[in-house]
py3Dmol code that shows the C-alpha trace and the ligand (Angstrom):
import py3Dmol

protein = """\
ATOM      1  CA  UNK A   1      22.743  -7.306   6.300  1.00  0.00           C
ATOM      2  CA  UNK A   2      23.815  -5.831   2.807  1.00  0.00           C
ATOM      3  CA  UNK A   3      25.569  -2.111   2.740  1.00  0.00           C
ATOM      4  CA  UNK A   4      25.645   0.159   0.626  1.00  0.00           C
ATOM      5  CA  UNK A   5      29.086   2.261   0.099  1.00  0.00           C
ATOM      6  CA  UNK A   6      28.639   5.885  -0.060  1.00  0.00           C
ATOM      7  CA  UNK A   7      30.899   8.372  -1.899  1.00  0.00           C
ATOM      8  CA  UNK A   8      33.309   8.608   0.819  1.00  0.00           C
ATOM      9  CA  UNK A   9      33.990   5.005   1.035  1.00  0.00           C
ATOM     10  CA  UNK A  10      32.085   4.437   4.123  1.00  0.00           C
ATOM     11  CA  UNK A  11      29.972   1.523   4.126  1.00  0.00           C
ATOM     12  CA  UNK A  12      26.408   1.559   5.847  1.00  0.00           C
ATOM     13  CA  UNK A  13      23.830  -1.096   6.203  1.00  0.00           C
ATOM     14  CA  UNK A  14      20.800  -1.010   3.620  1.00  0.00           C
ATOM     15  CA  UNK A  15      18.763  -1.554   6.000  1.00  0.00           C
ATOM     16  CA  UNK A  16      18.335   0.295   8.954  1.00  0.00           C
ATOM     17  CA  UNK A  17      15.439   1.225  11.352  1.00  0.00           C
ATOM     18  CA  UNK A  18      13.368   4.375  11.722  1.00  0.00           C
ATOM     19  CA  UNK A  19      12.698   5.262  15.159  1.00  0.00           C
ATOM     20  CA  UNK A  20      10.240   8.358  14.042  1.00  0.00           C
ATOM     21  CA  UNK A  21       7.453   9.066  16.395  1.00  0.00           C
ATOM     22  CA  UNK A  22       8.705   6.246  19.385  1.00  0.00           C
ATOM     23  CA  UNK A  23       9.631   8.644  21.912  1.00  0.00           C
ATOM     24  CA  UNK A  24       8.288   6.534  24.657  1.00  0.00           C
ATOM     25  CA  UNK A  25      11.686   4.636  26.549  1.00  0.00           C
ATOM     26  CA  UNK A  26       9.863   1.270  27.059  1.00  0.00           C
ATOM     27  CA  UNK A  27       8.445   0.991  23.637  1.00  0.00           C
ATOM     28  CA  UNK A  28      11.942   2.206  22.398  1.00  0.00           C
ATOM     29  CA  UNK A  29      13.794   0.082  24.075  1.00  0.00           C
ATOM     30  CA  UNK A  30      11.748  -3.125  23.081  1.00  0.00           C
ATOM     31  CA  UNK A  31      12.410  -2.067  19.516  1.00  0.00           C
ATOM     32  CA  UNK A  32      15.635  -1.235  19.615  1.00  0.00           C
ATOM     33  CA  UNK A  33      16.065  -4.678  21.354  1.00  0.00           C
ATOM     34  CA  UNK A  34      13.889  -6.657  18.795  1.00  0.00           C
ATOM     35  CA  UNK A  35      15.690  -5.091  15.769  1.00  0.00           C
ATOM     36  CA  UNK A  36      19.335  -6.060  17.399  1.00  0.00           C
ATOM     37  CA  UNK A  37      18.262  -9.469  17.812  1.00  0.00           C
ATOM     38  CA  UNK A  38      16.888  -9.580  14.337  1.00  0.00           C
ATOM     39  CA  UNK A  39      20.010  -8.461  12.961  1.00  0.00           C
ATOM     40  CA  UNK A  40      19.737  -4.511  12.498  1.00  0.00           C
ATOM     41  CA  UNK A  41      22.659  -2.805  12.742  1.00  0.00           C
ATOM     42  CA  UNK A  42      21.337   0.537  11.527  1.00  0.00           C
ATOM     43  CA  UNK A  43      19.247   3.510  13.269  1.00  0.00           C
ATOM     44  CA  UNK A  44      17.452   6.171  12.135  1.00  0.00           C
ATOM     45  CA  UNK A  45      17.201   9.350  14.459  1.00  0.00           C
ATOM     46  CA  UNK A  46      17.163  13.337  15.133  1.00  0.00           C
ATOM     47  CA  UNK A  47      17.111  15.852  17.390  1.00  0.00           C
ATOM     48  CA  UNK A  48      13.176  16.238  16.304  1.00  0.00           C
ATOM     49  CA  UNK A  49      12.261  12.433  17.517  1.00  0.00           C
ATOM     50  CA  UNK A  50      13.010  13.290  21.207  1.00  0.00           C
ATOM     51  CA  UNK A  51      14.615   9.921  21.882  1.00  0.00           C
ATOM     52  CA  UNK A  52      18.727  10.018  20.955  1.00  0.00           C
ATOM     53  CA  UNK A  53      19.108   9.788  24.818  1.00  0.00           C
ATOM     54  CA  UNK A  54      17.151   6.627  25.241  1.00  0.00           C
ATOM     55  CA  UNK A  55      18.280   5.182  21.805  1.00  0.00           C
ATOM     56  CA  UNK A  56      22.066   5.603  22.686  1.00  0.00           C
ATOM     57  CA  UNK A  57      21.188   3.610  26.019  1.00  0.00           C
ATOM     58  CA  UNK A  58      19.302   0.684  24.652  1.00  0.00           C
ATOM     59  CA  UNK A  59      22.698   0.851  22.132  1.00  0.00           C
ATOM     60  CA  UNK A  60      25.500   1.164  25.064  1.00  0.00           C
ATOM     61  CA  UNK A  61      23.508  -2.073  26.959  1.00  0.00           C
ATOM     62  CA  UNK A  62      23.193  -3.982  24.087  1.00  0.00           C
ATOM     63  CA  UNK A  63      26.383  -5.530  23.866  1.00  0.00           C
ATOM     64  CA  UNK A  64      27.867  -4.457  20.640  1.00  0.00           C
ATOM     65  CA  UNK A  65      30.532  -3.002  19.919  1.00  0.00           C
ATOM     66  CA  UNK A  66      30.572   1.023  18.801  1.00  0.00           C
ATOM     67  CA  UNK A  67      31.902   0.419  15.255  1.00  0.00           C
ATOM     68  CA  UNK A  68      29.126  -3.023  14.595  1.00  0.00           C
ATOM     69  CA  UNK A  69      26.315  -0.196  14.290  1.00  0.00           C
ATOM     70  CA  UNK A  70      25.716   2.731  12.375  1.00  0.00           C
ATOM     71  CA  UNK A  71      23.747   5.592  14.072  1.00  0.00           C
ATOM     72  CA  UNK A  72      22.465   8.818  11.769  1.00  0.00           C
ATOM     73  CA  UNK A  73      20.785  11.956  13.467  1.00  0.00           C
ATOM     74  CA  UNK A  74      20.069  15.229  11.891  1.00  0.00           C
ATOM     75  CA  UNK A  75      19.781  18.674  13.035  1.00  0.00           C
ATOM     76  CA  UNK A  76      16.540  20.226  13.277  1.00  0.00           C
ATOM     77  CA  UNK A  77      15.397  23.647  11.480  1.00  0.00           C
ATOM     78  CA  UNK A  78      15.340  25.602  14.525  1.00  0.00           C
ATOM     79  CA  UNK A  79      19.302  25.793  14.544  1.00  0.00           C
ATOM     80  CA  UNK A  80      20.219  28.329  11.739  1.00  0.00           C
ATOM     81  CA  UNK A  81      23.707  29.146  12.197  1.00  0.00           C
ATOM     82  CA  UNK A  82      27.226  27.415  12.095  1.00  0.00           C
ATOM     83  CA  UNK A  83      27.522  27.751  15.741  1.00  0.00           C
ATOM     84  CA  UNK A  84      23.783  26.822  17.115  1.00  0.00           C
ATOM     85  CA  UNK A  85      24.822  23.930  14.545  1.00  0.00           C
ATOM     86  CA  UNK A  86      27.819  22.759  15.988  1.00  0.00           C
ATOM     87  CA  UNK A  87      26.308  22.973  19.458  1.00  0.00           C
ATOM     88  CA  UNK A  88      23.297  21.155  18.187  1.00  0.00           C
ATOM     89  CA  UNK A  89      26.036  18.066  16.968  1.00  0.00           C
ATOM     90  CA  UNK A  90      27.626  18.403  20.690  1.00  0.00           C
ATOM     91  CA  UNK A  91      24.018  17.699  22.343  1.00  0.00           C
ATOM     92  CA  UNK A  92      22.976  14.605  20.186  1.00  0.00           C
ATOM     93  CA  UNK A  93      27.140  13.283  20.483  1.00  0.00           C
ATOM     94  CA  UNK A  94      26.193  13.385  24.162  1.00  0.00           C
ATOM     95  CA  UNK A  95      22.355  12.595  24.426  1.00  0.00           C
ATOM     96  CA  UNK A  96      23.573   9.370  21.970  1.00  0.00           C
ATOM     97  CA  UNK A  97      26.177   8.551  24.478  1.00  0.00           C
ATOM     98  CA  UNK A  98      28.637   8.535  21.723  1.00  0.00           C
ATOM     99  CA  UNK A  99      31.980   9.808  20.640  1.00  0.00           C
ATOM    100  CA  UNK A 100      30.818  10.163  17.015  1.00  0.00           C
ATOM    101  CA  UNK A 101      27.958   9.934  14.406  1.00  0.00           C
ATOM    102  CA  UNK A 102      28.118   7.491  11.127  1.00  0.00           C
ATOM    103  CA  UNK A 103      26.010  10.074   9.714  1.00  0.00           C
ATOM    104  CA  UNK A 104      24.750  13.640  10.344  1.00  0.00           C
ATOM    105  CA  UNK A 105      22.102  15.193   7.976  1.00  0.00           C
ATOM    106  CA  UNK A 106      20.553  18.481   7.653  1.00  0.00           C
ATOM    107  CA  UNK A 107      16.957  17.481   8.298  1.00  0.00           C
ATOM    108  CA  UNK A 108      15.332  20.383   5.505  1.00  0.00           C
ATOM    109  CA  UNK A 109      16.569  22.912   3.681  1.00  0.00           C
ATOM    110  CA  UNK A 110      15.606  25.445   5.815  1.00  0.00           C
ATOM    111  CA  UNK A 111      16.764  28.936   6.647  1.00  0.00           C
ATOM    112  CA  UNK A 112      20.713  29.007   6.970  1.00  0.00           C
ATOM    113  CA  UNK A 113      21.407  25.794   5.383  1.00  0.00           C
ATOM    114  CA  UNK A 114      24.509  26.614   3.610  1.00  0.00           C
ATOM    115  CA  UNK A 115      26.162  27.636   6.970  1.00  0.00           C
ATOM    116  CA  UNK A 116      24.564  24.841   8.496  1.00  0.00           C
ATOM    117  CA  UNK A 117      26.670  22.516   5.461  1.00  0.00           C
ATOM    118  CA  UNK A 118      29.690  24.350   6.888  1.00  0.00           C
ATOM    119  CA  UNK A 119      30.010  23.372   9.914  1.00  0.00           C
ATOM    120  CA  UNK A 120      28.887  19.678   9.275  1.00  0.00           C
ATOM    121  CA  UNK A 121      31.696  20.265   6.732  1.00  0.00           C
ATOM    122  CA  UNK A 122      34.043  20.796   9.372  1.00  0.00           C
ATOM    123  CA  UNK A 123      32.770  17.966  11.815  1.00  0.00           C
ATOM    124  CA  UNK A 124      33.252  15.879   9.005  1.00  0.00           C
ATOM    125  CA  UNK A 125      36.563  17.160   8.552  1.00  0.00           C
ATOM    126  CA  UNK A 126      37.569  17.482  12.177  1.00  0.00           C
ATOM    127  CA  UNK A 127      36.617  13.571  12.206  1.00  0.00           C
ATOM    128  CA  UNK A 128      33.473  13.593  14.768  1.00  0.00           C
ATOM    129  CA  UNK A 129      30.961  11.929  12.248  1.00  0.00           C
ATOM    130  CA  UNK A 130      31.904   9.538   9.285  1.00  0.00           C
ATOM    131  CA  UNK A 131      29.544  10.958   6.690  1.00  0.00           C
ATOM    132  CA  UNK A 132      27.428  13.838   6.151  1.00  0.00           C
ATOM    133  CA  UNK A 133      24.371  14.276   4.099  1.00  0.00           C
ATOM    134  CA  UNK A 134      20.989  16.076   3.391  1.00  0.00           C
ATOM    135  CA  UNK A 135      17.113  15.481   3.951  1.00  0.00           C
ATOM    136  CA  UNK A 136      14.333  16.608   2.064  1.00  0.00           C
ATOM    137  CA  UNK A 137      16.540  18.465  -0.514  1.00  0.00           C
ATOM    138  CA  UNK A 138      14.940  18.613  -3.766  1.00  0.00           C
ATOM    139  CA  UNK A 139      17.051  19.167  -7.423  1.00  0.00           C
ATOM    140  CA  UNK A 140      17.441  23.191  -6.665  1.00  0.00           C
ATOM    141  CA  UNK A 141      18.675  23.153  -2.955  1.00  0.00           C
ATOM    142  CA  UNK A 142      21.197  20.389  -4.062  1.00  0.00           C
ATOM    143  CA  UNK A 143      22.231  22.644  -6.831  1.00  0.00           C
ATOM    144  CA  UNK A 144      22.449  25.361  -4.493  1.00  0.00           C
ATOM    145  CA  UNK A 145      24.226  23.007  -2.018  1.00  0.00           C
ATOM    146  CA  UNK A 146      26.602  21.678  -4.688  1.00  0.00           C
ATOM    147  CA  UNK A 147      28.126  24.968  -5.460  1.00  0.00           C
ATOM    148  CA  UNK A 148      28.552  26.197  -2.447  1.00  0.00           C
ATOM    149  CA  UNK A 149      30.059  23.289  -0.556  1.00  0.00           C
ATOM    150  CA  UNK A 150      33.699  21.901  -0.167  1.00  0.00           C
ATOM    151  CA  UNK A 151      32.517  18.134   0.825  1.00  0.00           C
ATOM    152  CA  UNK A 152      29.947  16.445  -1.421  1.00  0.00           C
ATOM    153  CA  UNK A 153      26.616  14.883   0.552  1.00  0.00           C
ATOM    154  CA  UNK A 154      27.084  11.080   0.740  1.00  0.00           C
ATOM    155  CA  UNK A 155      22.795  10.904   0.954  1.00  0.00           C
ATOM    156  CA  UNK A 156      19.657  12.311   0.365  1.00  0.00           C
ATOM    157  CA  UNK A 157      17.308  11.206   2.521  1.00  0.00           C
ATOM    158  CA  UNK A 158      13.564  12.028   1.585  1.00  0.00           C
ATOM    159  CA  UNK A 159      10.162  10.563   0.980  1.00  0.00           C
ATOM    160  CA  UNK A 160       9.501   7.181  -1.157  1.00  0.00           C
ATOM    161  CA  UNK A 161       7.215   4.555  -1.502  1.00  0.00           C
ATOM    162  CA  UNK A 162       4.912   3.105  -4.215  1.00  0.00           C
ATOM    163  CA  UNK A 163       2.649   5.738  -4.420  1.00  0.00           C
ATOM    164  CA  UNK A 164       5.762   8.754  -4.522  1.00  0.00           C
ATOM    165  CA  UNK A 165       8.444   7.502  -6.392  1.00  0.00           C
ATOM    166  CA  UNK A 166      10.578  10.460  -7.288  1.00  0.00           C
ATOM    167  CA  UNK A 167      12.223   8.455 -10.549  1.00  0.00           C
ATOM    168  CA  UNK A 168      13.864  12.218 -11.162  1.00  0.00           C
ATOM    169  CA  UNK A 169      15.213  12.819  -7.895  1.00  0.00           C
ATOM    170  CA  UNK A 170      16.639   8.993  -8.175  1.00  0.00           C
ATOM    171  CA  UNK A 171      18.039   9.790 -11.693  1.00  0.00           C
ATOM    172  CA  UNK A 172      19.590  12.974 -10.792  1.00  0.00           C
ATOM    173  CA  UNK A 173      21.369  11.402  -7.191  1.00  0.00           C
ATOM    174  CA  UNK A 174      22.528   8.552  -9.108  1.00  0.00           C
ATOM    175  CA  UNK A 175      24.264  10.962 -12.007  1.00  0.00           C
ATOM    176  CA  UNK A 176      25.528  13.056  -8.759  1.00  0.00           C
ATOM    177  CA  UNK A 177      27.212   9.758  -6.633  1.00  0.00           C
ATOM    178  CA  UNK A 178      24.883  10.978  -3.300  1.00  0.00           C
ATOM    179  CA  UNK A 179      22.901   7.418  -2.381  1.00  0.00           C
ATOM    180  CA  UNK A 180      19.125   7.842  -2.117  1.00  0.00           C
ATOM    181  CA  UNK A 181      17.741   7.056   1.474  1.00  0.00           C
ATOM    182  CA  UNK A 182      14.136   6.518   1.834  1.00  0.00           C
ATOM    183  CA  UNK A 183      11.917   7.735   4.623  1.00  0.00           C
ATOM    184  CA  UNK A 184       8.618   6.513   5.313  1.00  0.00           C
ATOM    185  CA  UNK A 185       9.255   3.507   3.001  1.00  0.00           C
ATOM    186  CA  UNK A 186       5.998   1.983   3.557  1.00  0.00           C
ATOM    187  CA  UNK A 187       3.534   4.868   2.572  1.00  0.00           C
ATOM    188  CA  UNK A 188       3.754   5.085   6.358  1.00  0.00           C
ATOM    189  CA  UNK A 189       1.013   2.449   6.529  1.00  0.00           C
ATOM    190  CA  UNK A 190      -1.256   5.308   5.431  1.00  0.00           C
ATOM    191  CA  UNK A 191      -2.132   5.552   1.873  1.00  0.00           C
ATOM    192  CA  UNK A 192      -3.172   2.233   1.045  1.00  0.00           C
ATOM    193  CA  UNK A 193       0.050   0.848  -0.495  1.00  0.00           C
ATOM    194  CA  UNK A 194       0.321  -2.226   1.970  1.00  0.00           C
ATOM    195  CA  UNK A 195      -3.038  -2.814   0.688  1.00  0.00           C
ATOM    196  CA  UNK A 196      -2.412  -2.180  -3.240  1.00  0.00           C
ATOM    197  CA  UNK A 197      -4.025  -5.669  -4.981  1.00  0.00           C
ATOM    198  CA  UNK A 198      -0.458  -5.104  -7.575  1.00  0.00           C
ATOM    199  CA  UNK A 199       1.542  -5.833  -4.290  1.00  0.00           C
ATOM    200  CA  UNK A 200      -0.324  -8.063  -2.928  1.00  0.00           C
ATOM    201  CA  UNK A 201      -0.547 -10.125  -6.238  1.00  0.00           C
ATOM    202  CA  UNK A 202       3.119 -10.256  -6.176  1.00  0.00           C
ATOM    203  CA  UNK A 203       3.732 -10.720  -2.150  1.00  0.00           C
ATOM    204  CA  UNK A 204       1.638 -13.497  -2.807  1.00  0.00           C
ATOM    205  CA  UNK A 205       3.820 -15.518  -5.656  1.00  0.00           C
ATOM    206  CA  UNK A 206       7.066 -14.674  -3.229  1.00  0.00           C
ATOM    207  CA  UNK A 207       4.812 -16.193  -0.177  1.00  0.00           C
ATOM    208  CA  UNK A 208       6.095 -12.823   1.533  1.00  0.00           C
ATOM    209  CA  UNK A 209       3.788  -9.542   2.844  1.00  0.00           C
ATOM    210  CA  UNK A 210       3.167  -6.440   0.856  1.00  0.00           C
ATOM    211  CA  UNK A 211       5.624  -4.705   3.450  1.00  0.00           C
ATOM    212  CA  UNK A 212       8.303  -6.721   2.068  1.00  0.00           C
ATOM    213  CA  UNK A 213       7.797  -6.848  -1.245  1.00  0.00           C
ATOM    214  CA  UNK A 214       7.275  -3.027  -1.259  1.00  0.00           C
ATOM    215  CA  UNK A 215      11.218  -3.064   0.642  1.00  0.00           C
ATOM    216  CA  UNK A 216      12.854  -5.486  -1.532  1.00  0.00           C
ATOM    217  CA  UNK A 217      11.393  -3.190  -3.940  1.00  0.00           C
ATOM    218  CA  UNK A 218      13.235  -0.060  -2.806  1.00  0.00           C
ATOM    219  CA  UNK A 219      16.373  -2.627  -1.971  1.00  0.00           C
ATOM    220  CA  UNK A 220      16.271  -3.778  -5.589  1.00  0.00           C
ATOM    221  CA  UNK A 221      16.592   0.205  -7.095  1.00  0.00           C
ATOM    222  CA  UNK A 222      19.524   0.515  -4.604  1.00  0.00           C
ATOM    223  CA  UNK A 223      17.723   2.852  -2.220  1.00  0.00           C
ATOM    224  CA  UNK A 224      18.698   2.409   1.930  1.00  0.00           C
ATOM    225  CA  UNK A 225      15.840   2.068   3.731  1.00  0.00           C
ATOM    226  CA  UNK A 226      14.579   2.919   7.216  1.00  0.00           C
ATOM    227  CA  UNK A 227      10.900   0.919   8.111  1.00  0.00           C
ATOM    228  CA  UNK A 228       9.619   2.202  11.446  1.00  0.00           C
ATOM    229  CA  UNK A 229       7.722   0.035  13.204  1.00  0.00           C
ATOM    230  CA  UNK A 230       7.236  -0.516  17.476  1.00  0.00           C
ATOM    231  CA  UNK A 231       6.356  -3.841  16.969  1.00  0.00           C
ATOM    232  CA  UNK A 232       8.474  -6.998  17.101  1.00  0.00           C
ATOM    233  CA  UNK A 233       6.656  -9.409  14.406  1.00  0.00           C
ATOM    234  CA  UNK A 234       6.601  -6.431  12.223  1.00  0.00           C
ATOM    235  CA  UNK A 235      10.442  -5.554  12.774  1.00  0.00           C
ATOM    236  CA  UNK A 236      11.334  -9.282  11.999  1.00  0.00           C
ATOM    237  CA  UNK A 237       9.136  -9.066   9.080  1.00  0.00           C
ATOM    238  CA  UNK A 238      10.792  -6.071   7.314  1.00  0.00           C
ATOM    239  CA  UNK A 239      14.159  -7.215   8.243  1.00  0.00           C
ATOM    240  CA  UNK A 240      13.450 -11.217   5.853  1.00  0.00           C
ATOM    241  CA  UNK A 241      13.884  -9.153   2.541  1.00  0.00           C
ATOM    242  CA  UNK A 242      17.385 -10.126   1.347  1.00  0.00           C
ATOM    243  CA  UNK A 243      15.958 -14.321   0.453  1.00  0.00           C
ATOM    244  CA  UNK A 244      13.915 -12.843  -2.538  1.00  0.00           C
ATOM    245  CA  UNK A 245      14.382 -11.266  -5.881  1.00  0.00           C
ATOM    246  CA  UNK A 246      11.665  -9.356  -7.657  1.00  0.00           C
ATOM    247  CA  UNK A 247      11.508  -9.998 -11.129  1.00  0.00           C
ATOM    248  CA  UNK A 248      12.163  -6.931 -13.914  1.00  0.00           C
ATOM    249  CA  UNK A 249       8.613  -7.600 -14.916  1.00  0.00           C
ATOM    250  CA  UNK A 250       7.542  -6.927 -11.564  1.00  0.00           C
ATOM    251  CA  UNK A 251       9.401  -3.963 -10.511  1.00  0.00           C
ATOM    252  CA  UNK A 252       7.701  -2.683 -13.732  1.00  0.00           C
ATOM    253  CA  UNK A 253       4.280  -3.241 -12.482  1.00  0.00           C
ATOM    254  CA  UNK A 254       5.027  -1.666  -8.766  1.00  0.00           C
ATOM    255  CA  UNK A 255       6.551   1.288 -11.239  1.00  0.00           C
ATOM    256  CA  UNK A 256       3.452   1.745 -12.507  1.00  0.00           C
ATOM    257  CA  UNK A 257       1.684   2.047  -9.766  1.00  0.00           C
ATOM    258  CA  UNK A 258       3.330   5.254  -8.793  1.00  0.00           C
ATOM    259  CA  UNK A 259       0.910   8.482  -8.143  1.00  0.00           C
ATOM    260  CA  UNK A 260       3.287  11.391  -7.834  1.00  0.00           C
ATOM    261  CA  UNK A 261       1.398  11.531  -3.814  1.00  0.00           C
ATOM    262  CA  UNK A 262       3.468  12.300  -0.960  1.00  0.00           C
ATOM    263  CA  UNK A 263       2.238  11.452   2.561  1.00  0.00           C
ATOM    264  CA  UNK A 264       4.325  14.189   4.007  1.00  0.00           C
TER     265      UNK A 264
END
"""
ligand_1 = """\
27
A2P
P 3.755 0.013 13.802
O 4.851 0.925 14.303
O 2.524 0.068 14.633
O 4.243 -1.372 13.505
P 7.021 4.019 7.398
O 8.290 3.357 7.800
O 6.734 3.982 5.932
O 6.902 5.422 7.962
O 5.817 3.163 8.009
C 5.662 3.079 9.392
C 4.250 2.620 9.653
O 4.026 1.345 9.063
C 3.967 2.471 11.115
O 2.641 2.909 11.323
C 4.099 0.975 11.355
O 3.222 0.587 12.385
C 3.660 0.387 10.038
N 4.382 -0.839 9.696
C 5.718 -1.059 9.791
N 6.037 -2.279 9.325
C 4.892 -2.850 8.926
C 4.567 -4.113 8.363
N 5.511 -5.019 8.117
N 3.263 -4.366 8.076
C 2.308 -3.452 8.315
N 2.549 -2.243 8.849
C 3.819 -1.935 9.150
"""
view = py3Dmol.view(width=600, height=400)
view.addModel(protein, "pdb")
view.setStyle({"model": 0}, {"cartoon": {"style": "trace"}})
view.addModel(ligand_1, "xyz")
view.setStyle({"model": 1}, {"stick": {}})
view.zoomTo()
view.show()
C-alpha cells in the first residue's frame, strides 16, 4: 500500500479504513478481518465510534505485528481540558489494547481546543503517539492553532468528495506542510456521487467502479483516504486503486463537478 510521509517524518499508509458508524463486534470484526486480508494496514477510529475496544482486539488476533499497522483515534468534544484530555488518550491507549497511537487528532475545534493541542503536544513529546493532528479545522482555527502551538499538526482530517472539494483548504495545507486526510471520501454513498454519469463515464474507460475512480481521484491530489464500508466485496473494491492512473484531462472533469455541498 503507498504512504504518505507527514511533516514529522512518519510514514502512514494512503489508504486506510474508516470504521465510522460499525459499532457492532461481529460486523467489526469481519471488516477489520476482510481489510487485513486485503492488504489494509490503516484504521480509522475515535472515542465517538464506540468500537476502539473491539477494533484493538480484531488487531491483537490478527497476527501482525504492532509497528505493520497504523491506528488513529481522536478525542471527542466533550473533553475540554488538558487533563480530561490526557485521561481521554489513557482510555482509548487501553480500550485499543495498545501501548501507543500512530496518530491522535482533535476531532473539532471545539471549546478548549488550544489546551486540548497541549497536552497532545506533550503525548507527542512524551513519545505515547507518533503524530498528532486536527479534524474539521477550517483556515481560522488552524491560524489560531498555528500560533499558539509548539508542534505543528502533521493532518487535517475533514470532509471531501466530488461534490465538496475544498480546493482552498487543499491549497492552504499544502503551503502549510499538514497532509490533507479525507473523511467520508465517497459522498458517504449519499449524495449521488457514486452515481455521477462524469464518473461513471470514466470508471467505465478504466473498467473500474465509480468508488474507485472517485479514490484514485483523491489518491492522485495526494489526499489519505479512509472508505468505510462493512462489507467485504466493497472493502476489496476500494482497496484495487493503486493499478490505475487518471488522466489530467480527467481529474479536470471530476474537478468540475464539484458543488461546494457538504454531507456533514
Ligand atoms: P457499506 O458500509 O454498506 O458498504 P464514506 O466512506 O464516504 O463515508 O462512504 C461510506 C458509505 O459508502 C457506506 O454507506 C458504505 O456502505 C458505502 N460504500 C463503501 N464503499 C463502497 C463501494 N465501493 N461502492 C458503493 N458503496 C460503497
Amino acid at each position: 500500500m503507498e504512504q504518505i510521509t507527514l511533516n514529522n517524518d512518519v510514514k502512514i499508509p494512503q489508504l486506510g479504513l474508516g470504521v465510522f458508524q460499525i459499532e457492532d463486534q461481529k460486523v467489526l470484526q469481519d471488516a477489520v478481518q476482510a481489510a487485513i486480508k486485503d492488504g489494509y494496514r490503516h484504521f480509522d477510529t475515535a472515542a465517538l465510534y464506540r468500537n476502539e475496544k473491539e477494533l484493538g482486539q480484531v488487531l491483537a488476533d490478527s497476527g501482525l505485528k504492532r509497528d505493520e499497522y497504523f491506528v488513529t483515534s481522536k478525542v471527542w468534544n466533550d473533553v475540554t481540558t488538558y487533563d480530561e484530555t490526557k485521561a481521554a488518550f489513557a482510555e482509548s491507549l487501553k480500550k485499543l489494547g495498545t501501548e501507543y497511537l500512530d496518530l491522535y487528532l482533535i476531532h473539532w475545534p471545539t471549546e478548549g481546543y488550544l489546551e486540548k493541542w497541549r497536552a497532545l503536544e506533550d503525548l507527542y513529546e512524551d513519545g505515547k503517539v507518533r503524530a498528532i493532528g486536527v479534524s474539521n479545522f477550517e483556515k481560522d482555527d488552524l491560524a489560531n492553532l498555528l500560533t499558539n502551538a509548539r508542534v505543528k499538526p502533521a493532518v487535517d482530517q475533514v470532509e471531501t468528495h466530488p461534490y465538496y472539494q475544498r480546493p482552498e483548504l487543499h491549497q492552504l495545507l499544502t503551503e502549510l506542510g499538514i497532509a490533507y486526510e479525507s473523511w467520508s471520501p465517497l459522498g458517504r454513498a449519499q449524495n449521488g456521487a457514486l452515481q455521477d454519469p462524469t464518473i461513471a463515464a470514466i470508471a467505465q474507460a478504466h473498467e473500474k467502479s465509480t468508488a474507485q475512480v472517485i479514490l484514485r481521484w483523491h489518491l492522485q491530489l495526494g489526499e489519505i483516504v479512509i472508505p468505510k464500508s462493512t462489507h467485504a466485496a466493497r472493502i476489496a473494491e476500494n482497496s484495487a486503486v493503486f493499478d490505475f492512473e487518471l488522466t489530467p484531462e480527467e481529474m479536470t472533469l471530476i474537478a468540475q463537478l464539484d458543488q461546494g455541498q457538504a454531507v456533514g
